[in-house]
N, C-alpha and C positions, 0 to 999 in steps of 0.2 A: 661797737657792741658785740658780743660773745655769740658767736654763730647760735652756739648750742638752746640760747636763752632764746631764739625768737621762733615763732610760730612756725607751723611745719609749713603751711601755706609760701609765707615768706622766704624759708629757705629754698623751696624747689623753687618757686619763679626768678630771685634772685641767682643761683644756679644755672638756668635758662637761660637768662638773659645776658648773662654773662658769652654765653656759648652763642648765644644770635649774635653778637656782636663779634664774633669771632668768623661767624659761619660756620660751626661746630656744631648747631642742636641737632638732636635726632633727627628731626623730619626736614633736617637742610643736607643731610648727604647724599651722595647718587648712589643706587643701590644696584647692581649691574643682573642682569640675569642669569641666573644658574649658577649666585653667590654661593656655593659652600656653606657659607656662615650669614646666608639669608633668614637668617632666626630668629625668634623674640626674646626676650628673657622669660624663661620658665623656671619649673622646680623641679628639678630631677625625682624628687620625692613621693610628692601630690601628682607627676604627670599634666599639670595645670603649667599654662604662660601666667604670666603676670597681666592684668588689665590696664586702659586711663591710665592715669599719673603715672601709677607704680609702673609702668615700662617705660616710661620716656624718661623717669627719672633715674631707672635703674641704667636704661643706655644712655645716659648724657656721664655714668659715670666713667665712663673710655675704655670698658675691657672689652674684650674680644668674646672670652667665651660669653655665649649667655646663659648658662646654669648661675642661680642662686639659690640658697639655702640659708636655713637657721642654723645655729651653733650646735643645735640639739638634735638636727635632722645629719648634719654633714658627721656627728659623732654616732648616729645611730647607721652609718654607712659603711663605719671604721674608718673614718677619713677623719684629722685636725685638723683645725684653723689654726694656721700660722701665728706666734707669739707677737702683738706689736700692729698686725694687721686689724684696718679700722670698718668696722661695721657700716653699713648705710641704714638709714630709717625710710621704710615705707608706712601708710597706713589700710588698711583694709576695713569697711561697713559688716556688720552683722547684720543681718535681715530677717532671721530666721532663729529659733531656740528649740529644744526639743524637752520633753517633759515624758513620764510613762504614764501611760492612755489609763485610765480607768472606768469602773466599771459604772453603773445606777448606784452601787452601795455604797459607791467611792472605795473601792478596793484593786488593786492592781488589775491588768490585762495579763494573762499571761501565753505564749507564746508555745507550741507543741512541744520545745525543750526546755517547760517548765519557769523562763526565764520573764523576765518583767517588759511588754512591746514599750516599745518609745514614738513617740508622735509629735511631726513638726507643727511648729505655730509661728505665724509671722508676730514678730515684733511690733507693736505700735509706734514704738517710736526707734529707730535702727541705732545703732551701738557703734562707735566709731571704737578701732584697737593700730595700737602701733606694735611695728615687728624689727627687729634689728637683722638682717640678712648679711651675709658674703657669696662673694665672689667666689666659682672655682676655684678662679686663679688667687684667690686668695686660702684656697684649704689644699693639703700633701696628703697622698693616698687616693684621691678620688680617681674612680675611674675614667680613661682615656673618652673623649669627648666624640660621641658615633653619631654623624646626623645623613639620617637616611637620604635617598635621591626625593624629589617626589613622583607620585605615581601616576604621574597624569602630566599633559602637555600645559606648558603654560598658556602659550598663544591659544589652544582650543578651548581650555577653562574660560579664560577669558570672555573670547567669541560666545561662549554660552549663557557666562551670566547675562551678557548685552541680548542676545535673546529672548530669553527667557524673563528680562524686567519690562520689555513691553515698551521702551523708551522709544519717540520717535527721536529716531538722528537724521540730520540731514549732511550730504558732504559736500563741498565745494561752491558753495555762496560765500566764505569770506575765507579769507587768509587767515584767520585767527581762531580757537578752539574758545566756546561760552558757550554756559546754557541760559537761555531766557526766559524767565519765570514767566511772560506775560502768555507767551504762547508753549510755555510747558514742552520746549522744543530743547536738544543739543545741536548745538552747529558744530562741524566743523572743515578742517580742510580736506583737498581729496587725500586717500592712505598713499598714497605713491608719493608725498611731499612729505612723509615723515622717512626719517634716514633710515629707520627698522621696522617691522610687525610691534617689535615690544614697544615700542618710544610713542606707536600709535595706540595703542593699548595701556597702557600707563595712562598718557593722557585722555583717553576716552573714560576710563574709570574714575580718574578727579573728577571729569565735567558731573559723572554718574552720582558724586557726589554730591553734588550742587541738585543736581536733578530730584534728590531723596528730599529736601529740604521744601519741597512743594507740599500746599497746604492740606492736599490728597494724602502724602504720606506722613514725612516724621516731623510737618510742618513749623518750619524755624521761620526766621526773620531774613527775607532773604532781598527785599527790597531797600536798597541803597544807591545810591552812587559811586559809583567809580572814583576809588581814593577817600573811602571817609571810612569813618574809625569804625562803622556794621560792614562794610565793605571788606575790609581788613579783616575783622572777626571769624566772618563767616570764610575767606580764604584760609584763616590758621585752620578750623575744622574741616576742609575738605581735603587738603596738605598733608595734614597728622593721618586722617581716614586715607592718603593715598597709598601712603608707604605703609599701614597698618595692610593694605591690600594687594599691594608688590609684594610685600613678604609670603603672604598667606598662598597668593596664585604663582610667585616664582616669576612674576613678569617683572618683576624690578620696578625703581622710582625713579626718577628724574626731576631736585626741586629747580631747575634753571629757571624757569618760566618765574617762578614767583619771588626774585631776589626784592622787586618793590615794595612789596607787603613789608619787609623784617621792620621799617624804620616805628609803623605802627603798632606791627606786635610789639614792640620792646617797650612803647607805648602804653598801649593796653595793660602790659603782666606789671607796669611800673605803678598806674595808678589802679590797678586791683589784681592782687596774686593771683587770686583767688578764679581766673579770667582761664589758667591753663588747665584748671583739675577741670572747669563745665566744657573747655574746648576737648580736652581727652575724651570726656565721659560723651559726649555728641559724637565725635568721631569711631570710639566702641559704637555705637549708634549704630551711626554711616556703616561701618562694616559688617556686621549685623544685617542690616536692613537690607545688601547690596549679596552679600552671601547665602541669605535666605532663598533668595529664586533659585539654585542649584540646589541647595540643600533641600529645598519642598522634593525635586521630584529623588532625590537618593533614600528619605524617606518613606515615598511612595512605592519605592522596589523594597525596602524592608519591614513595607504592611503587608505589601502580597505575599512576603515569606513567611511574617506570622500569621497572615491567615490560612495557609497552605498547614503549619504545624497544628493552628487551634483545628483543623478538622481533620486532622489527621488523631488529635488528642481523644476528639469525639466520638471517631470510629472506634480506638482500639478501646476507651471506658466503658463503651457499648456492648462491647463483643465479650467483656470480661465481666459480664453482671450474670446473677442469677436468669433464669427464661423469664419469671412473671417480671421483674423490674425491669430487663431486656426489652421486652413490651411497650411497657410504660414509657422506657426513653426511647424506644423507636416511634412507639405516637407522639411526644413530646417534638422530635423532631422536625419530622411529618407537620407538625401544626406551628413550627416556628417558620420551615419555608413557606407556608402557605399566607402567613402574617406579616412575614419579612418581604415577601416581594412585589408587593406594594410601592416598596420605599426604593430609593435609585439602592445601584452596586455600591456606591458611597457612603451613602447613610447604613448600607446593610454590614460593608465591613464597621463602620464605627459600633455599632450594636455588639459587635462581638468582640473587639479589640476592648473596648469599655469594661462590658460585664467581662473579660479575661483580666483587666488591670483591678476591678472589680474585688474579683477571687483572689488575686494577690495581696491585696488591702486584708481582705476579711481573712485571710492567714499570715497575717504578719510579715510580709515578705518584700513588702515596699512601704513605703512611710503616707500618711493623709495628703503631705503638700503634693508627693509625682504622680497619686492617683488623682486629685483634681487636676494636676496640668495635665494627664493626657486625658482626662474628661474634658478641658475646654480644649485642647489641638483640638480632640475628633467631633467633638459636637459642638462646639462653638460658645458653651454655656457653663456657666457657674454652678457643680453640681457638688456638694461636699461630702467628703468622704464618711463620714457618719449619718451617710442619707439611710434611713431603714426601708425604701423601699415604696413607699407611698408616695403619689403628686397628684399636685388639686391643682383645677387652672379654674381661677376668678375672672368673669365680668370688671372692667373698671374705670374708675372715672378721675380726674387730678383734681383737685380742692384746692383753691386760695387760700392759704392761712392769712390771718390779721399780718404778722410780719412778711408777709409776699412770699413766702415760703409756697412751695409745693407737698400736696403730700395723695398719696393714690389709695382711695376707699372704693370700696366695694359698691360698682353701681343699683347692686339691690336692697344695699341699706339705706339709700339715696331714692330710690324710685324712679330711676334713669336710665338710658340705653347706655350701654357700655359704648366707653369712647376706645379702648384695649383691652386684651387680654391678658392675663399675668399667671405665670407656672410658676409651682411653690412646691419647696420638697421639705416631707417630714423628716424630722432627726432622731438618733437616738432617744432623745429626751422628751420625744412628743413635741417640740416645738415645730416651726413652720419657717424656712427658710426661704426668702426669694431667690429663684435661678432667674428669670427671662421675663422681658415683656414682649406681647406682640401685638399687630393693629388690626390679623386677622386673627377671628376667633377659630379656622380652618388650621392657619399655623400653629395656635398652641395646642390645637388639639393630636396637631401631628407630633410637634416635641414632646405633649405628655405620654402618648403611646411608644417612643422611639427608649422612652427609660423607662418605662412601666416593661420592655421586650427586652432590658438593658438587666433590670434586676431577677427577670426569668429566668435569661438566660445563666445569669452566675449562683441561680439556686440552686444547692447541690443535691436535696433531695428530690428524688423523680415526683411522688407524687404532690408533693408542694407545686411545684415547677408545673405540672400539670393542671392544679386548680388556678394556677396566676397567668398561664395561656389562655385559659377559660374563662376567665374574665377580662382581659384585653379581648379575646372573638368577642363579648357579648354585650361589654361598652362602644364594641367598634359598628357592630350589628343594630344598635338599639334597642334589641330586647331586653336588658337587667336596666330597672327600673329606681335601682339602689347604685348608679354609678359616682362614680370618685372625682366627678368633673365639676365637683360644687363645694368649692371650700364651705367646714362646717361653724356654724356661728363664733364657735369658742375658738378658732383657730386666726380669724382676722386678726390684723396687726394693725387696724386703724377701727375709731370707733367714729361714728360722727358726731359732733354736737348738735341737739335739736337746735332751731334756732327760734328765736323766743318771735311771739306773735305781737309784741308792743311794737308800735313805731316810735323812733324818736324824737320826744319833743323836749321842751328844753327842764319837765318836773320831772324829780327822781324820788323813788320810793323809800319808807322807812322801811326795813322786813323788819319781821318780830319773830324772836326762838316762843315760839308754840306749841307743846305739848299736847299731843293726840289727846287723851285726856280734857284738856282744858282748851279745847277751841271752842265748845259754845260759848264759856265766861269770854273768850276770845270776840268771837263773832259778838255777841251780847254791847262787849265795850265799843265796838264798829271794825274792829279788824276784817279785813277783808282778805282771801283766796287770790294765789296769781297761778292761774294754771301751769303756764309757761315756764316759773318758776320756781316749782312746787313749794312755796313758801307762801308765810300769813305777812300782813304788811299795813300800814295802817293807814284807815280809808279816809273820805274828805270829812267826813261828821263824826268822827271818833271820839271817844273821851281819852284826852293823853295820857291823863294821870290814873287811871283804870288800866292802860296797856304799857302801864312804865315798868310793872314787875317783867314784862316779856320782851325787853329790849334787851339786844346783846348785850351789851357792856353790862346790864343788870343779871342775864342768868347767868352768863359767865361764873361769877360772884359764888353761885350757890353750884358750883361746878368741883372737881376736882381739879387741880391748874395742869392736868397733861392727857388727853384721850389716847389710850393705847394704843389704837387701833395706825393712829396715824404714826406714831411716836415709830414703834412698830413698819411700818412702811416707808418712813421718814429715812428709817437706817437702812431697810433695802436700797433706799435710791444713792443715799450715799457709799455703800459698800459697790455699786457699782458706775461708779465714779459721776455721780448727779453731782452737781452743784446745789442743794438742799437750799434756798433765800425765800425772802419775800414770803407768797401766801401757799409756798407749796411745802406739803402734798393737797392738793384741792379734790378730797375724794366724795366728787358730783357727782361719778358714772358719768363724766364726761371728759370728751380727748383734751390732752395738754402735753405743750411742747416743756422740754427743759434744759437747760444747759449741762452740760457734761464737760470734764478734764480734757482738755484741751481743743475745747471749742474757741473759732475767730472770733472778735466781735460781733454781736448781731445773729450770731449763730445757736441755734438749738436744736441740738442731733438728738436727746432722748424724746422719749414717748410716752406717758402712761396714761391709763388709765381706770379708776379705783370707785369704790363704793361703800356705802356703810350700812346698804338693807341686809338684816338677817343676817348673815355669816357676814362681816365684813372681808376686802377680795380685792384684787386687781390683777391688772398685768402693766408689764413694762417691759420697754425693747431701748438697746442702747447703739443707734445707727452707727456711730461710730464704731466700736466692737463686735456689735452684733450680736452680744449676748440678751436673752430674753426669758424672761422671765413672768411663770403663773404663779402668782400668792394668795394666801390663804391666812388671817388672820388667829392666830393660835388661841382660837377658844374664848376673845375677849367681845363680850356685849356690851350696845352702845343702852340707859336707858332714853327712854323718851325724851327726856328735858335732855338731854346732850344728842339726841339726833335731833330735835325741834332749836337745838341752837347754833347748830351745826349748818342746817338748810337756812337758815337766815343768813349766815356768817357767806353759804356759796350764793343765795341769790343778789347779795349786796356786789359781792366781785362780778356775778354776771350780770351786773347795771353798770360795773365799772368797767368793764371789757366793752360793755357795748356802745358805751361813751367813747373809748378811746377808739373802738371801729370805726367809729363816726367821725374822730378829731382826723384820724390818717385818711380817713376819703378824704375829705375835706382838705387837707392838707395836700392830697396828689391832687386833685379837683384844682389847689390854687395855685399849682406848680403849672398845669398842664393849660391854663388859660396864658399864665406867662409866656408858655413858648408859645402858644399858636397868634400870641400878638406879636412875634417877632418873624416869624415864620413867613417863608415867601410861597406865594401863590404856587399852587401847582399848574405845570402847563401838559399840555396833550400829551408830548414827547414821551414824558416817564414811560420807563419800560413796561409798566404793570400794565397802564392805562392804553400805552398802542397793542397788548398782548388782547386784553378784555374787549379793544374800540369803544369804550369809556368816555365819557366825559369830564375832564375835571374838577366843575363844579364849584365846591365849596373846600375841597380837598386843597390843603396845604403839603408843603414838602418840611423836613428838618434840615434846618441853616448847619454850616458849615460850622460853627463856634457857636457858645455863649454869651457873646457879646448883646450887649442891650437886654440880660436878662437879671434880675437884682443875686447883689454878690449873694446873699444867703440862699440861693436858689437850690434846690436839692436836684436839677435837671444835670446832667453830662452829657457831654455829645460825645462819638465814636467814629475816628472818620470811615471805619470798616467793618466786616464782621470779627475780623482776627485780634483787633482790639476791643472787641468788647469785654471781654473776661478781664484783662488786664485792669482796664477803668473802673470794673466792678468790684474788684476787689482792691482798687484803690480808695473808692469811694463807695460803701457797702450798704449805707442809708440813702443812694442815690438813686434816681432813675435816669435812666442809661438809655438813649436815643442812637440811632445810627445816620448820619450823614446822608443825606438823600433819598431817606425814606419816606414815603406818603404817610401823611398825616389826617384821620378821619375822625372829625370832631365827636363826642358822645356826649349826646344830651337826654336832659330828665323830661317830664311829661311838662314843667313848668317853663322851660326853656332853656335851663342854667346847662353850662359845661360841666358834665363829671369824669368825663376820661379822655381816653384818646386810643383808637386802632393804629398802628404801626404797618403798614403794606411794603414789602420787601420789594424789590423786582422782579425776583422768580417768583411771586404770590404770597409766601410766608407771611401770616399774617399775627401780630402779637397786640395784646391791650397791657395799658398800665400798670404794673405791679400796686397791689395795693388799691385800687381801684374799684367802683361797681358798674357790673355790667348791663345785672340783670334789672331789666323793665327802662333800662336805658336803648336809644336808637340815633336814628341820622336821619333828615328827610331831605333826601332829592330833587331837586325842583330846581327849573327850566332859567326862575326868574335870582334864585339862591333864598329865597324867603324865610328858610326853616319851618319851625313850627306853625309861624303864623300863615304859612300856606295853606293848612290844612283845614284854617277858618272857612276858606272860602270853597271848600271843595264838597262835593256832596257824596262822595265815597272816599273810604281809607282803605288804600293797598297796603300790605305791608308783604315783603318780600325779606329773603333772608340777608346775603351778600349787599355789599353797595353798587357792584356790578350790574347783576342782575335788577335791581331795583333802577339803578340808570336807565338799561335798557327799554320797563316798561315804559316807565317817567317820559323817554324819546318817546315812545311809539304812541303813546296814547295820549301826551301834549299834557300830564297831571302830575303834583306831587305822590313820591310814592318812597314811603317808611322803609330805610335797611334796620332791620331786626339783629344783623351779623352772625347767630346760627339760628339751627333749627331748635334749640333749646330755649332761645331767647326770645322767640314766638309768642307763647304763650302769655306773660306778663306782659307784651309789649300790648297786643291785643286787648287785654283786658285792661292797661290803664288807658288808652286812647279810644275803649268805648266807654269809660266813665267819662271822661274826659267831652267826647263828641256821642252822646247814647243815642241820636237821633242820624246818625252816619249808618251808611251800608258798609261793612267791612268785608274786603276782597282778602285771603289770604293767598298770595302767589308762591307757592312752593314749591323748594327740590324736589325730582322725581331719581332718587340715586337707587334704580333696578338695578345696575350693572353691581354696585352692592351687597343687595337684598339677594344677588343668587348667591354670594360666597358668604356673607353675616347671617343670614338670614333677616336680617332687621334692615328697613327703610325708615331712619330716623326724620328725614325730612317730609315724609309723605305724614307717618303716623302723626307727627308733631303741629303740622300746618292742617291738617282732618279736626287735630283736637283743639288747636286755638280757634278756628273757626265757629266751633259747635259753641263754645262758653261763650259767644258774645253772639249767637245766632246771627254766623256769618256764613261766607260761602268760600270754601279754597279750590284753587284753579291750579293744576299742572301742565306741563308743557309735551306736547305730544307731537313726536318727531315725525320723519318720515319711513317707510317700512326697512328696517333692518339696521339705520341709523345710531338708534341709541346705547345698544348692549354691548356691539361693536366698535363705536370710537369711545363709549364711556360719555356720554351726554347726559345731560341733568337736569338744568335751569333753562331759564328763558333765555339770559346770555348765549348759551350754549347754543337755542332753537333760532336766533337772532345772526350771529355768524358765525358758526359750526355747521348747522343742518344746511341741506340744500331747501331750505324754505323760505329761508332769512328770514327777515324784521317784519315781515307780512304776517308771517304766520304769530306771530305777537300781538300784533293790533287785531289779528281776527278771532285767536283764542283767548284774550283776556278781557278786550274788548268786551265781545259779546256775553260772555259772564259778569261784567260792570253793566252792560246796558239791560239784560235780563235782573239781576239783581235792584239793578232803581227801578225798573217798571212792577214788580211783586212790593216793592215797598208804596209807590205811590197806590196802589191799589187797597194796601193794607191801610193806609191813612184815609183816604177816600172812604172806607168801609169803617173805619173808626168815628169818622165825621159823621157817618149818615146815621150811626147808633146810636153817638150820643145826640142827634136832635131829634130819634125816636127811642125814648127810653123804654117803650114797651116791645120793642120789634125781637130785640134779643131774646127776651125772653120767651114771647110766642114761636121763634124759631126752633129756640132748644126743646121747648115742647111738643111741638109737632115731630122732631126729631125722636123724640123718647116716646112719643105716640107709635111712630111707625117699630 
């Protein structure tokens, strides 16, 4: 076959391996220290090496020099490429494109010399390009070949990265050099057994290799055995990264050590080429990642020089202003240390290194993509360069979507404690861009002021700069009443859908298109009102043939066959890459997922959501791009009979949504009874359960395989956490299990299973995708009874955790209800005193002060206060001993049980005694209820005499 005809892929591994089999590849020669021609291939040109493939494959071609060049670059030198002399092919990624910025009018940007700014944009999808290069030594004329000494020692470079990575090494427990992923250790021999400094060093840097490959860092696959084909793999990536790291530190390589691997590289690149470009591009990784610990602090000496220039800049702008603006920026100053030193010397340089790359941005003088990256080096955050200057930080909460999807609303449109806080920066264009989430509401409050000090700083006008100091002191102060720390309604990027107040039974409604106008003829025929639905629908005693003119398929008919409105927004979603099917655009005023251009299966990265009152309207965000989008209907009105046929056409889909709600519980419901009938008991051992001293109960573990589960199971098991992504996107309609995790049955108020808790060993605790949680529970008990324990008991505890609910359950010898948070309290309480309405309800709850000082919210206090009150119950908290709980962070009973020095006594005597107090006001209450009704007159004479006095 014709070299030239087959894949590029193909021809370098074939190449390679040709040269393994020789002992000629690149990363099989010894590379000696203080080579002269210790060099990569670069481009005398660009001043760039070559990266991955393109260097291994440009030195497997056997020249010496390593300068390459294009035909076009070597003629732009005044050098030719020799007559007859053969090109070599590499290929290089596109990542990036640049375009010229515009303006709101869609009009150029133009730059101080009148010229058009250009502004990078990453690529969606990257651009592969081939290049045809030569050799020096293959071009006449070029200049004589100068490679500097380097500047620095090799042996001490070295020594420094090994520092400065923080690696434990150990020396002289074995004759042989490894790293051992299990204890995250390098071993090796003592330095006096290796014949030089470098040959110790060389080989301490491979193991370093191997070491990066931990799940901590550039987490690869590093578990295998000795001699198998992951084994082999992962040696070609630390090999190729050894000598990319001889080269670079001047310590040289030596591949002696690794001649047993060649037989299964050659292996490997045989049944996939394609094996050497992911080992190249891992080993750029490796050296990257191993480079970086030097490079952090050489950085760090040239922040402290640019911050020594930016105030040196400050001083002399100062000193060369008129006296009144001279003023103005000496108070400005004045009031930026006073706001800045709050924050460490860290955060304080980033604030100005920022707003400095900032002012470079906003004069054209670096490009969008390197003022975001050194917005995320110094702040750590996704901040875009067309931020205008304003950040909101939301309350929030994550929402189950029907496809198990996540998605993060705003907990006040919820009526919920925020579970996180989210910082959002406004754009050019008025839209609302997410940078950060955080879990204290303290933290985003500090990240929003560090860029709200960020955009002061790079204002160039004094007196602006001075009104935006003055409002950072007086959001910081709490005095301005109008601050910017509450995103505004029209700015959300998620709406929620109400949820409809029917229960599921197995009748579904007719709706009927009903015209405002003609709902009494409506009502009249028996059409009935669905609140929940805003829609008419037709009721049990209705005349059909009276309400047959107002059935969809009928006004349709007297309809126009296109509503603009939608037609209209139809082609927004498509022009920004929607996938348009099915019954979208569905404009309820309520949220919907939708597929977009190059979503996986299963996947729906758009958002919108639309309406048709009065001006017809929406919005829409496309997660994958990230473009977003507020619309405005151009001018087109819906009449009455097309908006009355319209709310029929959404309430039928919102019967059919809430059907198919029901079919996927139901369907993880019948997934999740299958594993826990396979599922082995859980024993004491588990790590969760000897952390908490737990009982196991009722609690199951997840079996090692699927076996004895029915082949059409949608269940996976994972025997790890590092496998779990992999499984999942193997299997993307699956629910995905991990290997040894505790299994915590969830059941409804009637007995049946509908989910299942997942317990990690470090605590992590996760529920079914796809699942329902809420007014779902667990009951703990001694004898494993479940529900039907509760028959017999004459108070209901409910507690929140399974922990903590164990606990009581020990202490006080009764069943007693895990809720699982403090959210799910509420509902749980109020279906188990419909349930038992004649039960005393204890609610035993978190007491999280150690919270409440930095949130200011105690979700679990407020929560367990409120379920108690709707079923006129009584909730009990755990009270520690003096200085105990703020201090080690104490909570729950668990905690007051073996955490406090009070232990398991003080359980039985604070919860205890609020059970036995709560049945004696109850018997006393029945007592007095007995004795009223066999004197029906006595009530009455009492409240009289009462209203007498």
């Amino acid at each position: 076959m014709d070299k030239s005809r087959k894949a590029y892929p193909v021809q370098v591994a074939e190449n390679l391996i040709a040269q393994l089999k020789q002992g000629t590849a690149p990363w099989q020669k010894p590379w000696q220290p203080g080579d002269p021609f210790l060099s990569f291939p670069h481009n005398p040109t660009t001043k760039k090496r070559y990266r991955g493939i393109n260097a291994l494959y440009l030195m497997s071609q056997g020249y010496q020099d390593p300068r390459w060049l294009t035909y076009k670059q070597a003629a732009g030198q005044g050098a030719q490429v020799r007559k007859g002399e053969k090109s070599t092919l590499i290929q290089y990624w596109k990542f990036t494109d640049e375009r010229i910025k515009k303006d709101e009018h869609g009009k150029p940007v133009l730059n101080n010399d009148g010229k058009p700014v250009k502004e990078q944009f990453k690529l969606e999808r990257p651009r592969v390009f081939y290049a045809t290069v030569f050799n020096a030594a293959q071009i006449d004329n070029l200049p004589e070949l100068v490679i500097d000494p380097p500047s620095w020692n090799p042996i001490e470079r070295a020594e420094a990265i090994l520092q400065a990575s923080g690696a434990v090494i150990q020396h002289g427990q074995y004759d042989q050099a490894f790293y051992r992923p299990k204890t995250d250790s390098i071993h090796l021999p003592h330095r006096h057994q290796f014949e030089t400094p470098d040959r110790y060093y060389a080989t301490t840097l491979h193991e370093l290799g191997h070491w990066t490959g931990h799940a901590s860092r550039l987490n690869r696959d590093l578990v295998h055995p000795f001699g198998s084909e992951g084994y082999a793999r992962e040696e070609l990536r630390a090999e190729i990264a050894s000598m990319l790291l001889g080269a670079e530190t001047g310590i040289g390589h030596d591949p002696g050590q690794h001649v047993a691997y060649v037989g299964a590289w050659i292996k490997a690149l045989e049944e996939d080429p394609t094996e050497i470009f992911r080992a190249a591009a891992d080993a750029e990784k490796i050296q990257e990642y191993v480079l970086g610990f030097v490079q952090q602090q050489e950085l760090i000496n040239q922040e402290a020089v640019r911050m020594d220039e930016i105030k040196q800049d400050i001083a002399t702008y100062t000193a060369n202003l008129a006296p009144d603006l001279a003023t103005v920026a000496q108070h400005n100053i004045q009031q930026l240390q006073k706001l800045t030193e709050k924050h460490s010397s860290k955060d304080q340089n980033a604030i100005y290194l920022v707003a400095d790359a900032l002012k470079f941005y906003r004069n054209a003088s670096i490009d969008n993509l390197e003022f975001e990256q050194i917005a995320a080096d110094k702040l750590g955050l996704k901040l875009p360069a067309d931020w205008n200057g304003r950040i909101v930080v939301e309350g929030s909460v994550v929402e189950q979507q029907d496809n198990g999807d996540s998605w993060a609303i705003a907990a006040e449109q919820l009526g919920v404690e925020p579970e996180f806080w989210a910082v959002y920066a406004q754009l050019d264009d008025q839209t609302y861009l997410w940078v950060e989430d955080f879990e204290i509401e303290l933290h985003a409050q500090d990240a929003a002021e560090k860029l709200a000090l960020i955009d002061a700083v790079a204002e160039k006008n004094e007196h602006e700069k001075a009104a935006k100091l003055a409002r950072i002191d007086a959001v910081r102060i709490g005095h301005n009443p109008d601050t910017e720390n509450r995103q505004p309604e029209n700015t959300q990027t998620n709406i929620r859908t109400p949820k409809s107040q029917d229960s599921l039974t197995g009748n579904t409604r007719q709706y009927l298109a009903v015209p405002y106008a003609e709902k009494d003829q409506a009502k009249a025929a028996g059409a009935r009102w669905d609140k929940a639905a805003k829609a008419w629908y037709v009721g049990k005693h209705a005349d059909i043939r009276a309400l047959q003119r107002w059935f969809p398929e009928n006004a349709a008919r007297q309809q126009q066959p296109a509503l603009s409105p939608q037609v209209e927004f139809a082609e927004l979603l498509r022009a920004n890459g929607c996938v348009v099917d099915g019954n979208h655009p569905l404009m309820d005023g309520h949220k919907h997922r939708i597929k977009v251009a190059g979503d996986k299966p299963g996947q729906k990265s758009g958002f919108y959501v639309a309406h048709l009152d009065n001006h017809p309207a929406g919005y829409f965000i496309n997660n994958r791009s990230k473009s977003e989008i507020r619309w405005k209907a151009k001018g087109y009105t819906l009449t009455d009979e097309q908006k009355a046929a319209f709310a029929a056409q959404v309430a039928i889909k919102q019967q059919e949504r809430k059907a198919e709600l029901h079919a996927q519980q139901q369907k993880v419901a019948d997934a999740v009874k299958e594993l826990l009938a396979i599922a082995p008991q859980a024993d004491a051992d588990h790590p969760y359960l000897q952390d908490k001293n737990a009982r196991p109960g009722g609690l199951k573990v997840v079996p090692e395989s699927v076996t004895g589960l029915p082949d059409n199971s949608i269940i996976k098991i994972a025997q790890d956490w590092q496998a779990v992504k992999t499984v999942r996107e193997q299997h993307p309609d699956s629910l995905v299990f991990v290997a040894g995790d505790l299994l915590l049955p969830i059941y409804d108020v009637n007995g049946n299973i509908r989910s299942v808790q997942t317990i990690q060993p470090n605590g992590a605790k996760l529920f079914a995708a796809g699942s329902q949680k809420e007014g779902h529970f667990y009951v703990v008990d001694s004898n494993n009874q479940g529900l039907s324990a509760l028959d017999e008991t004459k108070v209901i505890v409910i507690a929140e955790g399974y922990a903590t609910a164990d606990t009581i359950s020990s202490a006080l010898n009764c069943p007693v209800v895990a809720a699982f948070d403090s959210g799910n309290l509420v509902p749980v309480a109020k279906l188990l005193h419909e349930r038992y309405p004649d039960r005393v309800t204890v609610i035993a709850g978190d007491n999280d002060q150690h919270l409440e000082s930095v949130n200011k919210i105690n979700a679990g206090r407020q929560k367990a206060i409120e379920a108690a009150g709707l079923v006129d119950g009584v909730a009990v908290f755990p009270v520690f001993a003096p200085g105990e709980q703020v201090s080690q962070k104490l909570s729950d009973f668990n905690d007051l049980a073996h955490k406090s020095t009070l232990g398991i006594d003080a359980v039985k005597r604070q919860v205890g005694s609020v059970v036995e107090k709560a049945l004696a006001q109850t018997k006393v209450q029945k007592l007095q209820t007995r004795v009223e009704s066999q004197q029906p007159g006595l009530a009455g004479r009492q409240q009289q005499r009462v209203v007498v006095r």
